[in-house]
N, CA, C and O atoms as a Tripos MOL2 file, in Angstrom:
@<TRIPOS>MOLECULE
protein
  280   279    70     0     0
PROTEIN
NO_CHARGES

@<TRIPOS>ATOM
      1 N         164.7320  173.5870  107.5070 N.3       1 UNK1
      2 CA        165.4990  173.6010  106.2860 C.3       1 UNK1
      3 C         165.7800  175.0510  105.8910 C.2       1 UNK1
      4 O         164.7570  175.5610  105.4320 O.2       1 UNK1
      5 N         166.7340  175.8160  105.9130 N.am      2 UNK2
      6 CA        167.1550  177.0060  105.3030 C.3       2 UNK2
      7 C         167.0300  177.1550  103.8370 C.2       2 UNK2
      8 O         167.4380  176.3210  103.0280 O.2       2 UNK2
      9 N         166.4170  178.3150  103.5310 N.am      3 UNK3
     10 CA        166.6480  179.1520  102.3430 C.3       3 UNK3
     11 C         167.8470  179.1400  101.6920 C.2       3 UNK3
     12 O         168.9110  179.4650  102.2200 O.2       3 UNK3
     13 N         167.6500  178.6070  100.0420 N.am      4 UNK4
     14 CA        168.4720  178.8050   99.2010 C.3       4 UNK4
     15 C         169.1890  180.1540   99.0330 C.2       4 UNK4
     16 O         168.3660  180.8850   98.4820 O.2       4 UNK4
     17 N         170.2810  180.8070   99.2350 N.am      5 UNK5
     18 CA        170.4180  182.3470   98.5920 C.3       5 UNK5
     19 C         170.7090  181.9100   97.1040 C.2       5 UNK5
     20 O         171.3010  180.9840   96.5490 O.2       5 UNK5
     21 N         169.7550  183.4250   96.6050 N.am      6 UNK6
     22 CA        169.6060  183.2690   95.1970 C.3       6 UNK6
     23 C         171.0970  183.9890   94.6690 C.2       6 UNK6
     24 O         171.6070  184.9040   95.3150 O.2       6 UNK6
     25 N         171.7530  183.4080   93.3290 N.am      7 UNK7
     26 CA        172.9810  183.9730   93.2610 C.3       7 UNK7
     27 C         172.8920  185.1800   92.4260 C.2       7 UNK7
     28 O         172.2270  185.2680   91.3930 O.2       7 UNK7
     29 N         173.6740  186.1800   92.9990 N.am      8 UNK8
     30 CA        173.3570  187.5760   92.7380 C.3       8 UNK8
     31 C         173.0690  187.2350   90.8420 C.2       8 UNK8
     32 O         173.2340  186.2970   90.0620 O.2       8 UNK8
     33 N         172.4370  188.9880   90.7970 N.am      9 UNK9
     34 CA        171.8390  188.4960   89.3850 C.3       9 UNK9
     35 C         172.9340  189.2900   88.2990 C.2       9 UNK9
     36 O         173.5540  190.2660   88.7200 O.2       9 UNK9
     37 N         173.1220  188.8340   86.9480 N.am     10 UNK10
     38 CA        174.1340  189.4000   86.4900 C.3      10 UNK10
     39 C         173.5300  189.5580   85.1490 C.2      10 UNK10
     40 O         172.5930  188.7910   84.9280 O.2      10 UNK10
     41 N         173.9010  190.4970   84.0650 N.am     11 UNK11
     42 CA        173.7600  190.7960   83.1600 C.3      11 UNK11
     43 C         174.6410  190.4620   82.3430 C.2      11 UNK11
     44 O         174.6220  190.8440   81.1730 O.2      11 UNK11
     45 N         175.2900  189.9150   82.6970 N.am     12 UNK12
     46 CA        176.6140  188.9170   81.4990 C.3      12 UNK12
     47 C         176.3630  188.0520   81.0460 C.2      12 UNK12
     48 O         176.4430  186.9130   81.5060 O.2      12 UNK12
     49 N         175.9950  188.3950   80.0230 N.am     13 UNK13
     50 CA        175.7230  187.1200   78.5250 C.3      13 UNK13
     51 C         176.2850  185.7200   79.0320 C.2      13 UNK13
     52 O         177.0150  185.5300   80.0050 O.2      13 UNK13
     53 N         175.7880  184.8230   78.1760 N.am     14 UNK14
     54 CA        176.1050  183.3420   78.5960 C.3      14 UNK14
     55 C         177.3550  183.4130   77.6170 C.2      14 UNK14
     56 O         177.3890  183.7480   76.4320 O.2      14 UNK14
     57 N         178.3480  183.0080   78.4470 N.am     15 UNK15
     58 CA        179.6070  182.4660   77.6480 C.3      15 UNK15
     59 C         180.2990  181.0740   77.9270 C.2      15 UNK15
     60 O         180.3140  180.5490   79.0410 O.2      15 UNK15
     61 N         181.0100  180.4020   76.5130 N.am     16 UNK16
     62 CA        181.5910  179.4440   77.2430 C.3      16 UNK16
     63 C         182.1900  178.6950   78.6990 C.2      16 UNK16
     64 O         181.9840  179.4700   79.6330 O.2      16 UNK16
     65 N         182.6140  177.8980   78.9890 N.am     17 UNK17
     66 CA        183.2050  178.1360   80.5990 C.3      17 UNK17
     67 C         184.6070  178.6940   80.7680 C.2      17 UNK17
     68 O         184.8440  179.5260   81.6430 O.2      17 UNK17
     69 N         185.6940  178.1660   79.7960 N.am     18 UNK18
     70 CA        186.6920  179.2250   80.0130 C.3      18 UNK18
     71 C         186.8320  180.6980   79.9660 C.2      18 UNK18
     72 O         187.6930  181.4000   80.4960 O.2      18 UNK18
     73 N         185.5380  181.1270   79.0230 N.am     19 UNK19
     74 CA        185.5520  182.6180   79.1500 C.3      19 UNK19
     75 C         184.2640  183.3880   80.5080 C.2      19 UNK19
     76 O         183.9750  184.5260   80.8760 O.2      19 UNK19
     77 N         183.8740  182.1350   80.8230 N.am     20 UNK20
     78 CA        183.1100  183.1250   81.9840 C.3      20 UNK20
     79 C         184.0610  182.7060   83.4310 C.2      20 UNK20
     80 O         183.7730  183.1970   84.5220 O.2      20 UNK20
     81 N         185.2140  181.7380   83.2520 N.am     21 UNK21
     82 CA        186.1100  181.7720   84.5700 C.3      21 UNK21
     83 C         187.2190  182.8320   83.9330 C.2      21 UNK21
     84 O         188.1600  182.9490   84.7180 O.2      21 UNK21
     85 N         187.3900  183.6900   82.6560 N.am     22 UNK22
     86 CA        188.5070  184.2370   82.8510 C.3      22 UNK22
     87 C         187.6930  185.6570   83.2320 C.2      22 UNK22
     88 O         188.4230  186.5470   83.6680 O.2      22 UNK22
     89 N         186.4580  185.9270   83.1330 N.am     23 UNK23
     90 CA        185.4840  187.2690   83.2960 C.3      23 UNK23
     91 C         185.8850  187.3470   85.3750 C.2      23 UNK23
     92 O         186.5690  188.1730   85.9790 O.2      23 UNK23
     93 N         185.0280  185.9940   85.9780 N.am     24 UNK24
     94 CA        185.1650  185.9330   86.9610 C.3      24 UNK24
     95 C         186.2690  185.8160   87.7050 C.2      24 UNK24
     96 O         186.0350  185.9420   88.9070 O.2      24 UNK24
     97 N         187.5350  185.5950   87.3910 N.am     25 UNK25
     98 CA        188.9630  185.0730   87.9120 C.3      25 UNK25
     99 C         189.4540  187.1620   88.0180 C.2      25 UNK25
    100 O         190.2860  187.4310   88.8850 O.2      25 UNK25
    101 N         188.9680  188.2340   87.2540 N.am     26 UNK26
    102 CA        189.5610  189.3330   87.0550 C.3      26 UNK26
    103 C         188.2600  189.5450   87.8310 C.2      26 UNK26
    104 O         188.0030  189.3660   86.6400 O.2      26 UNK26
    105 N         187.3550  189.7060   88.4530 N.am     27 UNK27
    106 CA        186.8160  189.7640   89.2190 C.3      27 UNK27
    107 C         185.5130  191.2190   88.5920 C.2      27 UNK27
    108 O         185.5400  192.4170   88.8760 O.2      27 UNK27
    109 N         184.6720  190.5730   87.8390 N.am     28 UNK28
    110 CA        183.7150  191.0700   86.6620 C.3      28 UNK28
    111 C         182.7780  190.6820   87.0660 C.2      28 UNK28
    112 O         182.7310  189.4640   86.8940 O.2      28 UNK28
    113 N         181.5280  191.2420   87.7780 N.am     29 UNK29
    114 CA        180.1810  190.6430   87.8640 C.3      29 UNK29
    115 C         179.1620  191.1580   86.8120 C.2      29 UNK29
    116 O         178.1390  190.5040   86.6080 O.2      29 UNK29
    117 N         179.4380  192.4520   86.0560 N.am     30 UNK30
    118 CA        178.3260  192.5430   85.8410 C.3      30 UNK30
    119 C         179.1430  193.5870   84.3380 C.2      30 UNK30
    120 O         180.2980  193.9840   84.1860 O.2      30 UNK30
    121 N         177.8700  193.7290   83.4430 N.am     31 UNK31
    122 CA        178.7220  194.4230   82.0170 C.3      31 UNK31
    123 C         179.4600  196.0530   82.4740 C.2      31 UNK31
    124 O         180.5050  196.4220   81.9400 O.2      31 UNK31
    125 N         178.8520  196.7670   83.3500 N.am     32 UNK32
    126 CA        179.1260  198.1180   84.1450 C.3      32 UNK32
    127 C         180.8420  197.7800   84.4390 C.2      32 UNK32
    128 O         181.7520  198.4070   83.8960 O.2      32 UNK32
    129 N         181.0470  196.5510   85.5040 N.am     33 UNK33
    130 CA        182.4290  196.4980   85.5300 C.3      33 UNK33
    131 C         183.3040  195.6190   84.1810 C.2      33 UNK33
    132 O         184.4700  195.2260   84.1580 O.2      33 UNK33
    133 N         182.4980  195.5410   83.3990 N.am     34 UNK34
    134 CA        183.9480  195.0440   82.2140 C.3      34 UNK34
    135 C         183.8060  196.2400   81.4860 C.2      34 UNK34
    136 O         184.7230  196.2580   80.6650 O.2      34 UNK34
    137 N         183.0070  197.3940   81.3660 N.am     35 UNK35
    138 CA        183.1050  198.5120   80.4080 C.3      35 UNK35
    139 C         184.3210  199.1430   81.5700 C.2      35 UNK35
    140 O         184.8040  200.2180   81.2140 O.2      35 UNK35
    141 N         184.6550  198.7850   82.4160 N.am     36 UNK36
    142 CA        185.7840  199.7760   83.2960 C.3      36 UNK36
    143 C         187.1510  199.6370   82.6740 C.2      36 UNK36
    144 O         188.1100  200.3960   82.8160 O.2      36 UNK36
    145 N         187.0470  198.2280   81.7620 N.am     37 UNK37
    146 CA        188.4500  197.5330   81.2400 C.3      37 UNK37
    147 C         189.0430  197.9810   80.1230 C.2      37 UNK37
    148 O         188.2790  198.6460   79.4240 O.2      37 UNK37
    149 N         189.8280  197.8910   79.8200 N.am     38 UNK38
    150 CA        189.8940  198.3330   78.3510 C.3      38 UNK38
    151 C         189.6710  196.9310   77.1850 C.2      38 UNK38
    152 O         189.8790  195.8590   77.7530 O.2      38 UNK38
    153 N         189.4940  196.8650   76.4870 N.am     39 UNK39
    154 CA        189.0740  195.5940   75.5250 C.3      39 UNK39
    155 C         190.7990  194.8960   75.0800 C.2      39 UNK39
    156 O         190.5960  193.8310   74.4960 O.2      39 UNK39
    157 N         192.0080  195.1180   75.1620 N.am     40 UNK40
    158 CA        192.8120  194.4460   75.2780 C.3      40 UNK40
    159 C         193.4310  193.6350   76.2840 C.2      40 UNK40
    160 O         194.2120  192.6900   76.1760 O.2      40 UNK40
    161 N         192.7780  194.3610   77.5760 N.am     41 UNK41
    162 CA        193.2300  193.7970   78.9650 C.3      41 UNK41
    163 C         191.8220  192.0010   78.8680 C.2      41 UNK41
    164 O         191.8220  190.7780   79.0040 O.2      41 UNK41
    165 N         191.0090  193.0420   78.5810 N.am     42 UNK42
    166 CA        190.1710  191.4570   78.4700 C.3      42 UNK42
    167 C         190.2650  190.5060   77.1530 C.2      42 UNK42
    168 O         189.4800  189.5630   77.0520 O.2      42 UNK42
    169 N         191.0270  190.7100   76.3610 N.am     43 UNK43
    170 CA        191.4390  189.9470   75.4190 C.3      43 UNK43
    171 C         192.4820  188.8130   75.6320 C.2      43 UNK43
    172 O         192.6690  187.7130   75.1130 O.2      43 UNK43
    173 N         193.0930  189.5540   76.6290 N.am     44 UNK44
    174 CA        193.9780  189.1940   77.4180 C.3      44 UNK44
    175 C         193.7930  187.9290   78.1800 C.2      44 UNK44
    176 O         194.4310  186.8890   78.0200 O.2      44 UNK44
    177 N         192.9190  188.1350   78.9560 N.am     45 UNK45
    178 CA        192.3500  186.9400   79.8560 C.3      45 UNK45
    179 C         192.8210  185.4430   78.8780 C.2      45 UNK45
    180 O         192.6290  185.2430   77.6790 O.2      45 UNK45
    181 N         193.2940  184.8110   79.6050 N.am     46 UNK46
    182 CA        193.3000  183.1040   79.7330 C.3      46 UNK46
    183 C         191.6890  182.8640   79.6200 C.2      46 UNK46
    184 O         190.8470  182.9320   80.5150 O.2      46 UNK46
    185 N         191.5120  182.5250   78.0730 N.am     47 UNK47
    186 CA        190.2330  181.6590   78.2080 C.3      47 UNK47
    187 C         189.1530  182.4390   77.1650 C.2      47 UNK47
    188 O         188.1790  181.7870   76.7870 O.2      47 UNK47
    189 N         189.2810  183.5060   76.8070 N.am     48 UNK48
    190 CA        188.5850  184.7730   76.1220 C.3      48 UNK48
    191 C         189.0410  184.2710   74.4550 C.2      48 UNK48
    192 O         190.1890  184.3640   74.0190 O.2      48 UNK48
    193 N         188.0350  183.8140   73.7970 N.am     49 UNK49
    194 CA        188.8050  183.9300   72.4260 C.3      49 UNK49
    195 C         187.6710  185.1680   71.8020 C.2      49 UNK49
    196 O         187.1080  186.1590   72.2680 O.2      49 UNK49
    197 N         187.7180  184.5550   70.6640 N.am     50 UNK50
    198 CA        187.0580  185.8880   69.4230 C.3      50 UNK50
    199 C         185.4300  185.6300   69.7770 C.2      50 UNK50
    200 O         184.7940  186.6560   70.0220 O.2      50 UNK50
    201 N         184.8260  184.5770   69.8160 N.am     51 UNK51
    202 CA        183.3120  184.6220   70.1400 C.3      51 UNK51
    203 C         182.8860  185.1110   71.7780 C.2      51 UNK51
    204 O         182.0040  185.9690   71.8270 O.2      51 UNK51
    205 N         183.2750  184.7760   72.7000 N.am     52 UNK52
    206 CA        183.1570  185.2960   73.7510 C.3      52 UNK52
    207 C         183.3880  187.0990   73.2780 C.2      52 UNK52
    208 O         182.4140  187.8360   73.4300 O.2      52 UNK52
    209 N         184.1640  187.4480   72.9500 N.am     53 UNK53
    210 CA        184.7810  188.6550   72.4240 C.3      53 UNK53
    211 C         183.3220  189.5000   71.9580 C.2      53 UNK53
    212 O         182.8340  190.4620   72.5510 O.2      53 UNK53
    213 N         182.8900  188.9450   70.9310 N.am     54 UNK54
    214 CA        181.9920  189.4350   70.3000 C.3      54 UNK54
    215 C         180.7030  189.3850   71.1070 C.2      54 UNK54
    216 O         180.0280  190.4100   71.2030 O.2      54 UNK54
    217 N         180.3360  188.2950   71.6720 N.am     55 UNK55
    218 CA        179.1090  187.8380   72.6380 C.3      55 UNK55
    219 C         179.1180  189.3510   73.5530 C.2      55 UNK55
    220 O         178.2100  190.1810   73.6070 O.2      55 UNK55
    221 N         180.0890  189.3770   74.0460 N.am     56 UNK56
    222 CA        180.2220  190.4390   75.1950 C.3      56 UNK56
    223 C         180.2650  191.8510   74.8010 C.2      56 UNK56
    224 O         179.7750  192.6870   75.5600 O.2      56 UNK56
    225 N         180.8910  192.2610   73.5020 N.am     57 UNK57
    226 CA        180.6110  193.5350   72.4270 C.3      57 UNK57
    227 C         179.2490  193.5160   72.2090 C.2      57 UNK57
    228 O         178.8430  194.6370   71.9020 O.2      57 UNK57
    229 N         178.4880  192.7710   72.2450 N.am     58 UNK58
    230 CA        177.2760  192.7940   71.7990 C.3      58 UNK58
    231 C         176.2850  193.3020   72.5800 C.2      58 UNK58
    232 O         175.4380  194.1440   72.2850 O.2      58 UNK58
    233 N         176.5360  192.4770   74.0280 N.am     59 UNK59
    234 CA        175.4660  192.7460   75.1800 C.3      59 UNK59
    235 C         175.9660  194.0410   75.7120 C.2      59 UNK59
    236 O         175.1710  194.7020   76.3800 O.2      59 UNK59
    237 N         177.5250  194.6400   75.4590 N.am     60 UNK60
    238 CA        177.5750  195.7290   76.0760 C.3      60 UNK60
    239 C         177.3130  197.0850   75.1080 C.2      60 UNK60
    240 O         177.3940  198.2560   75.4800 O.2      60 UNK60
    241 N         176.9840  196.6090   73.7980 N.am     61 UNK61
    242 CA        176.0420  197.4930   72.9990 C.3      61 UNK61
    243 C         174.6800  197.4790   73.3530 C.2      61 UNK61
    244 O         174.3280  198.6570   73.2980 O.2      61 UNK61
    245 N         174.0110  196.9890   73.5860 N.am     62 UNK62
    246 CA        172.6650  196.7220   73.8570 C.3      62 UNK62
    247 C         172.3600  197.8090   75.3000 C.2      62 UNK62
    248 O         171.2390  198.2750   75.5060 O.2      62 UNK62
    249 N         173.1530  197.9980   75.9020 N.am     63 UNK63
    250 CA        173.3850  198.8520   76.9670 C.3      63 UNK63
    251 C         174.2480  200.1010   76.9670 C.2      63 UNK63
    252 O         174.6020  200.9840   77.7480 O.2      63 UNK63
    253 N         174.3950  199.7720   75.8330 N.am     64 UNK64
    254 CA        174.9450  201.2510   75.2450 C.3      64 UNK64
    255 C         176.4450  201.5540   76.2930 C.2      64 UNK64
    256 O         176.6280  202.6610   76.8000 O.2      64 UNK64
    257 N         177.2690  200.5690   76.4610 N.am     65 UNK65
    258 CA        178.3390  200.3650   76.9260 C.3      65 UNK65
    259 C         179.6330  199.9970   76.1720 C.2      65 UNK65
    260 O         179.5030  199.2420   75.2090 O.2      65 UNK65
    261 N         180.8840  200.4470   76.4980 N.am     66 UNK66
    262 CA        181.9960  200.4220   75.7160 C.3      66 UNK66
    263 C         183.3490  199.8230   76.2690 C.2      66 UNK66
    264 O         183.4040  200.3670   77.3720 O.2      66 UNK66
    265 N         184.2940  199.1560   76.1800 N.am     67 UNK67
    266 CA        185.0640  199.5820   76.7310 C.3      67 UNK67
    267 C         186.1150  200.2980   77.4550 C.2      67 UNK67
    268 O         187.1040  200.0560   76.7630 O.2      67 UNK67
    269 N         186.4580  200.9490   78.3190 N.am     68 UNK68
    270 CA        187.4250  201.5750   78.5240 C.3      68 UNK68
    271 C         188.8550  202.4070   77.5650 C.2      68 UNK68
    272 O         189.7540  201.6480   77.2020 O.2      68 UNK68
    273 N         188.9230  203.2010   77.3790 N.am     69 UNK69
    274 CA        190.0270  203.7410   76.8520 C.3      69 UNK69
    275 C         191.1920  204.1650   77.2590 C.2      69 UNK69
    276 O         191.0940  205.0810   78.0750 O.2      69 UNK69
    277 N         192.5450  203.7650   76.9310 N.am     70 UNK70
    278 CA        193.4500  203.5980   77.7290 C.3      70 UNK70
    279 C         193.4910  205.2080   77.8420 C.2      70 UNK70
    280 O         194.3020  205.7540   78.5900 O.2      70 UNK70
@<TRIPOS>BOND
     1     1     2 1
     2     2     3 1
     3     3     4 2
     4     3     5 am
     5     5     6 1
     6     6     7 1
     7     7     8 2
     8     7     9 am
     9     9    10 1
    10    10    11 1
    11    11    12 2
    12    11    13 am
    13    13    14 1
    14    14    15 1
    15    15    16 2
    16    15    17 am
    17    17    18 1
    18    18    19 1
    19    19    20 2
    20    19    21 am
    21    21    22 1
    22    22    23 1
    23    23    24 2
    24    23    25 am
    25    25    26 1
    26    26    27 1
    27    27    28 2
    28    27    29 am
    29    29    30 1
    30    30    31 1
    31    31    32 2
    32    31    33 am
    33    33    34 1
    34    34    35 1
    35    35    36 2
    36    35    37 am
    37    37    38 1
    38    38    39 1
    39    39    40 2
    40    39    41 am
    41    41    42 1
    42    42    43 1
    43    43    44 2
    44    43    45 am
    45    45    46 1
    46    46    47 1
    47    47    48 2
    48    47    49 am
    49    49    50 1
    50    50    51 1
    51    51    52 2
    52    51    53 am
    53    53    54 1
    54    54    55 1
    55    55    56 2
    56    55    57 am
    57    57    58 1
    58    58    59 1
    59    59    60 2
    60    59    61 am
    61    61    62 1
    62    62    63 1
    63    63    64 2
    64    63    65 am
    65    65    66 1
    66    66    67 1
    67    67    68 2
    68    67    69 am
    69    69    70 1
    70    70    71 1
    71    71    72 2
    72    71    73 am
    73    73    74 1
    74    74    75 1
    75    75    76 2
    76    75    77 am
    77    77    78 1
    78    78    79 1
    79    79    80 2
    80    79    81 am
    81    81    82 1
    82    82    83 1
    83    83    84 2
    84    83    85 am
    85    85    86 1
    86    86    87 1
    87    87    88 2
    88    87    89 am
    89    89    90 1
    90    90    91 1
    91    91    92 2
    92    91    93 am
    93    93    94 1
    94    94    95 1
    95    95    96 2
    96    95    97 am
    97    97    98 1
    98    98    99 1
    99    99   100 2
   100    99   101 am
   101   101   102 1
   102   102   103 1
   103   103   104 2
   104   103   105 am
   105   105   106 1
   106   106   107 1
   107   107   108 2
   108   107   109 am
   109   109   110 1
   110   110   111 1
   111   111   112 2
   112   111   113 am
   113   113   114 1
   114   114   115 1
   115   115   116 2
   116   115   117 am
   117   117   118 1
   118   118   119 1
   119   119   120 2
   120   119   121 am
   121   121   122 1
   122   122   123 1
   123   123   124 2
   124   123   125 am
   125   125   126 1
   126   126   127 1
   127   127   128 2
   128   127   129 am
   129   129   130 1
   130   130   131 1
   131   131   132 2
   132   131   133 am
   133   133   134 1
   134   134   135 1
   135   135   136 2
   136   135   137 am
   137   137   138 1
   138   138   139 1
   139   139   140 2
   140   139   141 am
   141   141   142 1
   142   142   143 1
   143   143   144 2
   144   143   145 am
   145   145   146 1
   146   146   147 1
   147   147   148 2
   148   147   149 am
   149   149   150 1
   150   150   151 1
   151   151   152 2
   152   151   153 am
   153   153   154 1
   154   154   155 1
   155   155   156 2
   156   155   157 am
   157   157   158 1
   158   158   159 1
   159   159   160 2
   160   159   161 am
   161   161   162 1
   162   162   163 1
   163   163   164 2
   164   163   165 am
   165   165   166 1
   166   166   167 1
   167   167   168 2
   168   167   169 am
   169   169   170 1
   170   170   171 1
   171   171   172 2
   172   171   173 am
   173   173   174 1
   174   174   175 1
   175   175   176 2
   176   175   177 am
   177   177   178 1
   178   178   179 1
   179   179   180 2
   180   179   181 am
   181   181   182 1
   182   182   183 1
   183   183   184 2
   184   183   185 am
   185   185   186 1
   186   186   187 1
   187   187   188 2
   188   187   189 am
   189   189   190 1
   190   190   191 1
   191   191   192 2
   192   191   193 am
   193   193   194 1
   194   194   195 1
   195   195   196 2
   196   195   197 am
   197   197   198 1
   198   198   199 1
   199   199   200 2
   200   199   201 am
   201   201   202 1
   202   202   203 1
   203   203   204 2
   204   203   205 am
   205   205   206 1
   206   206   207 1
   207   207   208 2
   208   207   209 am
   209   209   210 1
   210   210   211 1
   211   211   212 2
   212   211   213 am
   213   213   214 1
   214   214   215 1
   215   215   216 2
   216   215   217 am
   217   217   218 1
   218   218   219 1
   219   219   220 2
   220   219   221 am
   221   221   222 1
   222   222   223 1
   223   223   224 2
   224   223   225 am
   225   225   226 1
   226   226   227 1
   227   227   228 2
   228   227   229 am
   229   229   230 1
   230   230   231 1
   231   231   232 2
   232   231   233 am
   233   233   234 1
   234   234   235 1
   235   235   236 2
   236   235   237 am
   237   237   238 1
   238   238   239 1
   239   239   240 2
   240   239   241 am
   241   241   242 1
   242   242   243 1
   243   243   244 2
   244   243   245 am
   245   245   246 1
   246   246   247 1
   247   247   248 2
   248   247   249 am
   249   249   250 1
   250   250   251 1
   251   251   252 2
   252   251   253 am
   253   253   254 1
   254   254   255 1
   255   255   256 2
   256   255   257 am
   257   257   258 1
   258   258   259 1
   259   259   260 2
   260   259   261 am
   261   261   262 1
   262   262   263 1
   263   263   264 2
   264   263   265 am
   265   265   266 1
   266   266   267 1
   267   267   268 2
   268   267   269 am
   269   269   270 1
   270   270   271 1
   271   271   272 2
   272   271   273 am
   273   273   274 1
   274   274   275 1
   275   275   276 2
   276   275   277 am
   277   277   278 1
   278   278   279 1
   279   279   280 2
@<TRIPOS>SUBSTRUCTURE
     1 UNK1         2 RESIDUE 1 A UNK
     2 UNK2         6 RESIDUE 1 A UNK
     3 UNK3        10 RESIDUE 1 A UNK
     4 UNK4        14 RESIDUE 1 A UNK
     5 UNK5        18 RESIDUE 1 A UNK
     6 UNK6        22 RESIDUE 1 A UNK
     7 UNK7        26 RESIDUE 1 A UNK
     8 UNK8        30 RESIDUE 1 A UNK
     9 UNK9        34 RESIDUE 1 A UNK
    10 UNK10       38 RESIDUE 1 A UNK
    11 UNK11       42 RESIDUE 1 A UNK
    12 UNK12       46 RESIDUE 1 A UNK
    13 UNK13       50 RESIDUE 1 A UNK
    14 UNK14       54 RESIDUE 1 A UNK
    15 UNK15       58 RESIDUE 1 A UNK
    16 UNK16       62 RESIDUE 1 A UNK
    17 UNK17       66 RESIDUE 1 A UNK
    18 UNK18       70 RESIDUE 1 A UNK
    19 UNK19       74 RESIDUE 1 A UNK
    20 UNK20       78 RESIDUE 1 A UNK
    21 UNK21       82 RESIDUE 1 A UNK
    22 UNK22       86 RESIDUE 1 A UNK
    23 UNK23       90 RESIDUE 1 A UNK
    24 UNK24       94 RESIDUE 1 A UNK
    25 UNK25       98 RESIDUE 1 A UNK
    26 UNK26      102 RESIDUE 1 A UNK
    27 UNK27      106 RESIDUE 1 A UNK
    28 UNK28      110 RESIDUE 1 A UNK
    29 UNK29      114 RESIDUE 1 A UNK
    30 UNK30      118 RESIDUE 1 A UNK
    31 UNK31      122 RESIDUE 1 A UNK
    32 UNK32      126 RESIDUE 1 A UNK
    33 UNK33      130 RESIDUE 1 A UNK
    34 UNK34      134 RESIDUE 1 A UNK
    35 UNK35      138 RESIDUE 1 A UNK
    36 UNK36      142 RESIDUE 1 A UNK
    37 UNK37      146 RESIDUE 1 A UNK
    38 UNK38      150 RESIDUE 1 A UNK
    39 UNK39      154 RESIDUE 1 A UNK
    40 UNK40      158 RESIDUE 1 A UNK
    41 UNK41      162 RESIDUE 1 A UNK
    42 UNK42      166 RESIDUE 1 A UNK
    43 UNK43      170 RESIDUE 1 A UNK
    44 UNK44      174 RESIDUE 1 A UNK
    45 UNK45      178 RESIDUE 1 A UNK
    46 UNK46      182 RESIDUE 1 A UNK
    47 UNK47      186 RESIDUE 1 A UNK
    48 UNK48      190 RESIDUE 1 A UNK
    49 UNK49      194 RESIDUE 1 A UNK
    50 UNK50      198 RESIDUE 1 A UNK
    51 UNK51      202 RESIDUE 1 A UNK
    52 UNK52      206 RESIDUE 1 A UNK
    53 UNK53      210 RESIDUE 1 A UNK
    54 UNK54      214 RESIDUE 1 A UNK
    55 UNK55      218 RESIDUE 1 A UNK
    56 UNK56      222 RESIDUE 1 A UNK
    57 UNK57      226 RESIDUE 1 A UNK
    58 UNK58      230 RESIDUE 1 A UNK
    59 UNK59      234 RESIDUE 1 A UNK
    60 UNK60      238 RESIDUE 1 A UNK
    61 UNK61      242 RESIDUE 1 A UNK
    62 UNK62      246 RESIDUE 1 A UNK
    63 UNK63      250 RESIDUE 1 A UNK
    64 UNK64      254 RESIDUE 1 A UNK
    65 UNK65      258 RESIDUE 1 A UNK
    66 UNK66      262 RESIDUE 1 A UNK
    67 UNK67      266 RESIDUE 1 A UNK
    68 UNK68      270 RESIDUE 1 A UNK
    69 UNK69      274 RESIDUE 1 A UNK
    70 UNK70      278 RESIDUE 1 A UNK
């Protein structure tokens, strides 16, 4: 019987499912690559409303992370 692979580990807050397929669909694993974005491009996303918004402002404060500036 083969080993499960464990799925890589991520630091992205739990979000709804449309906002963690519009994180993953722009191709975001971890808070390091959504601070690369600017916060309108991910507003942007299909699926991102205002709580996801904030969820993700939050955890990328906690890490002392920002978004991108155009």
């Amino acid at each position: 019987m083969a080993a499960k692979k464990a799925p890589p580990s991520s630091d992205l807050p739990k979000l709804a499912a449309p906002a963690q397929r519009a994180i993953a669909g722009a191709g975001v694993s971890s808070l390091t690559k959504l601070a690369q974005m600017t916060e309108a491009d991910v507003v942007a996303l299909h699926g991102m409303g205002p709580n996801a918004m904030t969820t993700l402002k939050t955890a990328m404060k906690a890490k002392k992370l920002s978004f991108a500036k155009r």
